[in-house]
C-alpha positions, 0 to 999 in steps of 0.5 A: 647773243652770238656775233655775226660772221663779217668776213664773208659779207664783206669779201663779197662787199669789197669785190662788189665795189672794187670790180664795179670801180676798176671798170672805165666806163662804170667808174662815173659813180665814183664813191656811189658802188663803195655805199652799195658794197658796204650795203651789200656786206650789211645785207649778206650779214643779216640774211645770215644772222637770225638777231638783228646786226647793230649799228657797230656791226654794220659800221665794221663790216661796211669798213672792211668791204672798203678796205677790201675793194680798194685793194681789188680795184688796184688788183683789176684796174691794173691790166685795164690801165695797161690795156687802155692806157697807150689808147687813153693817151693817143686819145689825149694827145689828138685833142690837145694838138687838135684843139687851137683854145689850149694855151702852149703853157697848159699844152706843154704841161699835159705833154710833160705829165704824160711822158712822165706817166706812160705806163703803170708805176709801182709808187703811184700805184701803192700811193692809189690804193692808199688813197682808195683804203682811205675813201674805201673805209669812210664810204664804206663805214657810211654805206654799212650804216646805211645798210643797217637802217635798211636792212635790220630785222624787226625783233628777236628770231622766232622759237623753235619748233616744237616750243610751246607758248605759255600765256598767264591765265586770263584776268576774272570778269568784273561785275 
């Protein structure tokens, strides 16, 4: 039985998760588009394939939709965060002035973390992308399988055209 492209699927996959993650206001379903890309990948996997995609097939191919979408999500949320980031933290800087319940300690705090993170630092970028592959390849994995449960197709692909069907002659009537 030939083996099933992954590549493609899983490109697809990982764009999927990482647009969808990278995006401010849809990033609330957190790991929910990493299940949905590696269900995606399982499902273009098996419309292109004719046999039925195993568990392991769907395991991989969910796994490198994850790895993939953690790295496109670094690569899109990176002028987003440069786009939103001096209106995110004008945004937090209002609240906490504005808002007499915050201890000075916790004030201070939240001031000396923004003044440290003002823009997008390298360090803690790779360091996110690396915590994305991680949660990226165990969602994914979990979405892949989820994928071939739901996805797999019943039996063998049908014959050729043109094949003909011998079928054993029916058994003698009994008296």
């Amino acid at each position: 039985m030939p083996q099933a492209p992954k590549l493609q699927p899983a490109l697809y996959g990982g764009l999927f998760i990482g647009v969808l993650s990278a995006l401010p206001l849809l990033n609330v379903c957190c790991c929910l588009w990493i299940i949905g890309g590696g269900m995606i990948a399982v499902y273009l996997m098996q419309q292109n394939h004719p046999y039925p995609i195993t568990a392991a097939d769907g395991v991989l191919v969910g796994l490198l939709a994850g790895l993939i979408g953690a790295v496109v999500h670094t690569l899109v949320s990176i002028p987003i965060q440069m786009a939103l980031g001096p209106t995110l933290q004008r945004a937090i800087q209002g609240w906490i002035m504005n808002n007499p319940e915050i201890p000075p300690e916790t004030r201070s705090m939240v001031e000396n973390m923004m003044a440290r993170n003002a823009g997008v630092s390298v360090i803690g970028t790779v360091i996110g992308m690396m915590f994305g592959m991680v949660v990226g390849a165990v969602f994914g994995l979990l979405g892949g399988l989820l994928g071939v449960a739901v996805f797999k197709k019943d039996g063998p692909p049908p014959p050729p055209p043109g094949t003909i069907d011998v079928y054993p002659p029916p058994p003698p009537p009994t008296l």
